[in-house]
C-alpha positions as CSV (number, residue, x, y, z in Angstrom):
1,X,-2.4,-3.5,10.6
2,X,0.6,-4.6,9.3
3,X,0.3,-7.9,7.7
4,X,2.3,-11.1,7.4
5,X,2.8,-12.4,3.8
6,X,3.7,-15.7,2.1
7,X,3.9,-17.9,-1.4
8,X,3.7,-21.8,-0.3
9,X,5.2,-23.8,-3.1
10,X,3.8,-26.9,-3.0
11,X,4.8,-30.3,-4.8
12,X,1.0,-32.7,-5.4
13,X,0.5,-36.1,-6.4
14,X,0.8,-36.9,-10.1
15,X,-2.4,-35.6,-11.7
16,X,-3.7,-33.2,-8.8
17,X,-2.6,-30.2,-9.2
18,X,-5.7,-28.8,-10.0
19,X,-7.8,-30.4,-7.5
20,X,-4.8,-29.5,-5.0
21,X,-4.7,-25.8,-6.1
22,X,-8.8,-25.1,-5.8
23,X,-8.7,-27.0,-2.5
24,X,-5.6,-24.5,-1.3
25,X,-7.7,-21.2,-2.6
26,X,-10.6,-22.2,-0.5
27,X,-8.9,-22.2,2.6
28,X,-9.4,-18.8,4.9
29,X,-6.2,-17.0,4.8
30,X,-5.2,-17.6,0.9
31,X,-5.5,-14.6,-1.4
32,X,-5.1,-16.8,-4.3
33,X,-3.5,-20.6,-5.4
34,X,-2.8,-21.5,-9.2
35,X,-1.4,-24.4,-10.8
36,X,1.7,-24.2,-12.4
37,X,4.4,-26.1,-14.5
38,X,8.2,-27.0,-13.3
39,X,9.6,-28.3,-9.7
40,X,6.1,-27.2,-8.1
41,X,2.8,-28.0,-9.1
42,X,1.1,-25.4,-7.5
43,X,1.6,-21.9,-5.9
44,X,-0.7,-20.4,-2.9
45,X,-0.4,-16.9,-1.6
46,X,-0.8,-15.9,2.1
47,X,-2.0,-13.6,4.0
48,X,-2.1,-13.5,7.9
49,X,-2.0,-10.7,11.0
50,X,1.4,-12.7,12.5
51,X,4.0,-15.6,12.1
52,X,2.2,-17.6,14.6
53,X,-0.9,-17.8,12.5
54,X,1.0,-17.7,9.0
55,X,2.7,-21.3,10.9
56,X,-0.7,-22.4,12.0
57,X,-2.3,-22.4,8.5
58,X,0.5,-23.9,6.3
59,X,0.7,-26.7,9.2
60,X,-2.7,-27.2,10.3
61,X,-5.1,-26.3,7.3
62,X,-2.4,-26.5,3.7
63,X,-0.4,-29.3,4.7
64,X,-3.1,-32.0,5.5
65,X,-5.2,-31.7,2.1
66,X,-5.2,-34.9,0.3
67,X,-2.6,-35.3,-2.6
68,X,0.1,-32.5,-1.2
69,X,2.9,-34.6,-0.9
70,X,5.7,-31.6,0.4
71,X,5.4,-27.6,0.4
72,X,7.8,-25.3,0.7
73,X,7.3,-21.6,2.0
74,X,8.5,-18.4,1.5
75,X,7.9,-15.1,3.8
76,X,7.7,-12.2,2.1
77,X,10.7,-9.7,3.8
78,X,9.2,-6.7,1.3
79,X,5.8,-5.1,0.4
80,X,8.0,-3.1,-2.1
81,X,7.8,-3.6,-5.9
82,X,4.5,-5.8,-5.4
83,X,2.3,-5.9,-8.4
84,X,-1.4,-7.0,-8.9
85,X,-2.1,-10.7,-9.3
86,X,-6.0,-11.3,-11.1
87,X,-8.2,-14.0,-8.6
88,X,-10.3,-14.6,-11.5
89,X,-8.9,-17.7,-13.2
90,X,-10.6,-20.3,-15.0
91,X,-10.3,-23.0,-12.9
């Protein structure tokens, strides 16, 4: 089955980035969401069967977690040139 893919940039409340990020990862659909430095705090990557569910998780379950205060996301148009991201990080 050919799968839907996406990264979710998403801009937190001063000082929850890493509450926001853990929060993100847990959510059914996430492969994996990390705090980061620069414009966005965080960065959460998606995967789901269709655009319909892709929509209905960023809306419905990534969107309403406390101390998100905007997100911005990005379908992936190519499986090509894809490389290995580790889930195991410290926090």
């Amino acid at each position: 089955m050919l799968m839907v893919g996406a990264f979710v940039f998403v801009q937190s409340k001063l000082g929850r980035a890493y509450d926001v990020a853990k929060l993100i990862g847990n959510v059914d659909g996430v492969k994996w969401a990390c705090a980061v430095t620069g414009v966005y705090d965080v960065i959460a990557c998606l995967e789901m069967p269709n655009m319909n569910s892709l929509s209905n998780l960023v809306i419905t379950k990534i969107q309403p977690i406390e101390g998100i205060e905007r997100t911005h996301t990005a379908v992936k148009v190519s499986g090509e040139g894809s490389i290995a991201i580790p889930t195991d990080f410290d926090r």
